[in-house]
C-alpha positions, 0 to 999 in steps of 0.5 A, a space after each residue: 500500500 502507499 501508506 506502508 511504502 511512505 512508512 518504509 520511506 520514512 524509516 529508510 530515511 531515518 536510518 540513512 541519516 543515523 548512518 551518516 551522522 559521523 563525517 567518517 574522519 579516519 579516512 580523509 586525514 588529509 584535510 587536517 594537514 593544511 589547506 590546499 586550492 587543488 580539487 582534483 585526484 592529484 589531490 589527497 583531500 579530494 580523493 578521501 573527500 570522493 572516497 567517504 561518499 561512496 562509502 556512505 553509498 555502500 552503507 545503504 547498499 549494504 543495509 539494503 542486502 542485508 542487516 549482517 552485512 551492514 553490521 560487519 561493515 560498521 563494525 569494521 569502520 568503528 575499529 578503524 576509527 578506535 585504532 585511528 584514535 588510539 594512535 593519536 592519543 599516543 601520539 599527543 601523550 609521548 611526542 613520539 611521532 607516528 604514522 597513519 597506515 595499515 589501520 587506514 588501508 584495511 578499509 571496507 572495500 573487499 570483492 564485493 566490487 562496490 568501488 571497481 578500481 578505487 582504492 584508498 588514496 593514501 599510501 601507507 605511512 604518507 600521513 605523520 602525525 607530527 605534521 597534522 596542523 590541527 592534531 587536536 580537532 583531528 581528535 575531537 572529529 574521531 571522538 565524535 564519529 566513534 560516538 556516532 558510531 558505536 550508537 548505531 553499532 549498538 543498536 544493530 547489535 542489540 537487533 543482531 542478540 535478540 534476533 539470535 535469541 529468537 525474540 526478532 525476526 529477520 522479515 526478508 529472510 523469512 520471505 526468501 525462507 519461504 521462496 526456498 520451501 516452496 521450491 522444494 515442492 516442485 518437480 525441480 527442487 534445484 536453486 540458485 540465489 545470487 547477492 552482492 554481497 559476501 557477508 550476506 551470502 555467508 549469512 543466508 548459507 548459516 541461517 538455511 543450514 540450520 533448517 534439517 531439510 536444507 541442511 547437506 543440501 547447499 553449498 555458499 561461493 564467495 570472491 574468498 571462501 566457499 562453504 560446503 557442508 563439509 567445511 570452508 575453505 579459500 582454495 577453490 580447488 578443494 572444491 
């Protein structure tokens, strides 16, 4: 009804927002090293600015897929965020001077070809603390994302306990559940079901097996892992 995609519009939107109420400051450092007049991708702070929107767009895909697969991508931007912070702190504390590198690196981009040939701008080790103009504001603008952060993290990983406990549902997936039940009435019982995501496929691949029916009866590929049910493994050609 229209009433009800209204609602689902609104509710889209509230999560959208709650997702984008951190500015995401672990992955454009670059804006803290002094001003520049050059916007092009020679440019360190255009390409992380460029970089954090498209990560905003993969939040929302992510959550369109499914929740898992935007709770293990918020989860691993909160750690990056911490890690980020904990250099700083040292950093401010000692005098010592550190660089920002693998923790910058080791972002969210995977197989699952949401950013194609982008990859992150910095290379490792190119941002010395010691050379940040604003180090305290750079700190301050972490301690925020993280709060941010861990609010929305928080609450996906109370739906994440109670869903696991049995006391919420997940409702596309009962709908798929009951797609892949009902194929297994029919004279060709064969199904294949494709996603864009690696952590959501591994998430379906769990929640199907648990079901005796299913269970021994499927098998899960992903760009690094495929499960079956005798096990995981990364070489494809165990499979």
């Amino acid at each position: 009804s229209k009433k009800y995609d209204h609602r689902f519009k609104d509710i889209f939107n509230e999560i959208y927002d709650a997702l984008l109420a951190a500015n995401l400051t672990a992955y454009k450092p670059s804006m803290y090293m002094g001003a520049t007049d050059v916007k092009n991708w020679q440019d360190d702070s255009f390409r992380e600015a460029s970089l954090v929107k498209m990560m905003a767009t993969l939040f929302t895909k992510r959550l369109e897929s499914s929740w898992y697969a935007c709770f293990t991508t918020i989860k691993k931007v909160l750690d990056v965020h911490k890690e980020t912070l904990k250099r700083v702190n040292a950093f401010i504390a000692s005098g010592i001077d550190a660089q920002l590198s693998s923790s910058i690196d080791d972002i969210i981009i995977d197989e699952d070809e949401d950013f194609g040939d982008i990859t992150i701008s910095l290379d490792k080790g190119s941002i010395d603390l010691a050379e940040m103009k604003d180090i305290e504001k750079f700190k301050a603008d972490l301690e925020y994302d993280i709060e941010k952060l861990k609010e929305f993290y928080d609450n996906i990983n109370l739906f994440k306990e109670q869903f696991e406990a049995g006391s919420q549902k997940d409702d596309k997936l009962e709908e798929l559940r009951k797609l892949i039940l009902d194929k297994q009435n029919q004279p060709n019982r064969k199904l294949v079901i494709f996603t864009a995501f690696s952590d959501t496929a591994e998430y379906l691949y769990r929640e199907f097996a648990k079901n005796p029916a299913l269970k021994g009866k499927m098998a899960c590929v992903s760009g690094s892992h495929t499960f079956t049910p005798e096990g995981s493994t990364s070489k494809f050609g165990e499979v």
